[in-house]
C-alpha positions in Angstrom: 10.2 14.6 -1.9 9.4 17.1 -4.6 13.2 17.5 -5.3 13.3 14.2 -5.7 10.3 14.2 -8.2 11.6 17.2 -9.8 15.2 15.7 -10.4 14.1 13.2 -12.2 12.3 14.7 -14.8 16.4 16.7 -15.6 18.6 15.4 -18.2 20.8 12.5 -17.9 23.6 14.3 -18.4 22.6 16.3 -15.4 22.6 13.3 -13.3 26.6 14.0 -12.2 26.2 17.2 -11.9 23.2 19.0 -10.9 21.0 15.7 -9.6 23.6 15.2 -7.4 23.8 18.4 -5.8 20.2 19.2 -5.6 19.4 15.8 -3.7 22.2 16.1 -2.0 21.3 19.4 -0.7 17.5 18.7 0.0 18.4 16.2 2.4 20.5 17.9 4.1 18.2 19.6 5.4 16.2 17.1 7.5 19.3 15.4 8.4 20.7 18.6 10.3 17.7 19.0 11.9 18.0 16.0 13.1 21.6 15.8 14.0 20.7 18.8 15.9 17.8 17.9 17.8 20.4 15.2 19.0 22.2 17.8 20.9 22.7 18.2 24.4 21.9 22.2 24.3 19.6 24.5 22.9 22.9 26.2 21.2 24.4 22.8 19.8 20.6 22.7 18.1 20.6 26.1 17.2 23.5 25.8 15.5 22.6 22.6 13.2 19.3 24.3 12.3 21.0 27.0 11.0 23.0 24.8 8.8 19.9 23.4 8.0 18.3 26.6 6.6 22.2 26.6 4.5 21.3 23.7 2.4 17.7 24.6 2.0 19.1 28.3 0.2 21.2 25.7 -1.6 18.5 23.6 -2.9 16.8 26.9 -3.9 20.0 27.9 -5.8 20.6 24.5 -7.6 16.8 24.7 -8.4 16.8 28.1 -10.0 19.8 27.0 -12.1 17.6 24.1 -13.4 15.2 26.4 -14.3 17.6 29.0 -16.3 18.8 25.4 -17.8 15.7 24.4 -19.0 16.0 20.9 -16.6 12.0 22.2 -15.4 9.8 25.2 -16.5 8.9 27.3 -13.5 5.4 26.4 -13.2 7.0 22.7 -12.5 9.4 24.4 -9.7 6.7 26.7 -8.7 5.2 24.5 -5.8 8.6 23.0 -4.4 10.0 26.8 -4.7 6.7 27.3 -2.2 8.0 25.0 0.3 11.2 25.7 0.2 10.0 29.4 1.1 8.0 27.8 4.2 10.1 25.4 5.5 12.5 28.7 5.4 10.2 30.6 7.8 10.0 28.1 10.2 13.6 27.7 10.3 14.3 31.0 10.9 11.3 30.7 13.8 12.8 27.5 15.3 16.1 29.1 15.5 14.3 32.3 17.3 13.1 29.9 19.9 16.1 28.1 20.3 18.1 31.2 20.8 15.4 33.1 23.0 15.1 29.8 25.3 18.9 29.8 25.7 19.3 33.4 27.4 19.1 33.8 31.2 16.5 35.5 32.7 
C-alpha cells in the first residue's frame, strides 16, 4: 500500500511509464506468494517465492529511479524502502524453509 500511496504523489506524465511499473511490480509480489502457496510441493512454492522476492528488487529499482527523478524525496521513500528491505528477509527466510523442508532425511 505505500507504493500505492507513493505513486500517486509522481507526475502525470509518469503515469505510463513509471506508475505502471512500480504498481505493477509491488503486486506482484503478493500475488506470487500466493500463486505459490497454491502449489502441490514445497519446490513448486519455493519456486514462486523466489519470483516473488524478483518483483520486490524491482519495486526497489523503479523506486530509486523515482527518487533520482525527483517523482519523491528520499525521506518520502524512506519508510516503504524499509519494508521493502523486510519483506526481503523474510523471503529469503521462507524460501530457507521451503527448501530445508524439501530434502530427505
Amino acid at each position: 500500500m505505500e507504493i500505492y500511496w507513493l505513486a500517486a504523489k509522481f507526475p502525470h506524465s509518469e503515469i505510463c511509464r513509471l506508475v505502471a511499473q512500480i504498481t505493477c511490480a509491488v503486486a506482484s509480489v503478493p500475488a506470487n506468494i500466493a500463486e505459490g502457496h497454491a502449489r502441490a510441493t514445497r519446490r513448486g512454492f519455493a519456486n514462486f517465492v523466489a519470483v516473488a522476492k524478483g518483483s520486490l528488487m524491482e519495486t526497489e529499482t523503479f523506486l530509486m529511479l523515482a527518487i533520482r527523478l525527483s517523482c519523491v524525496t528520499e525521506v518520502e521513500a524512506s519508510r516503504a524502502l524499509g519494508l521493502i528491505t523486510e519483506i526481503s528477509k523474510m523471503l529469503t527466510a521462507l524460501r530457507s524453509r521451503l527448501r530445508e523442508a524439501e530434502k530427505p532425511e
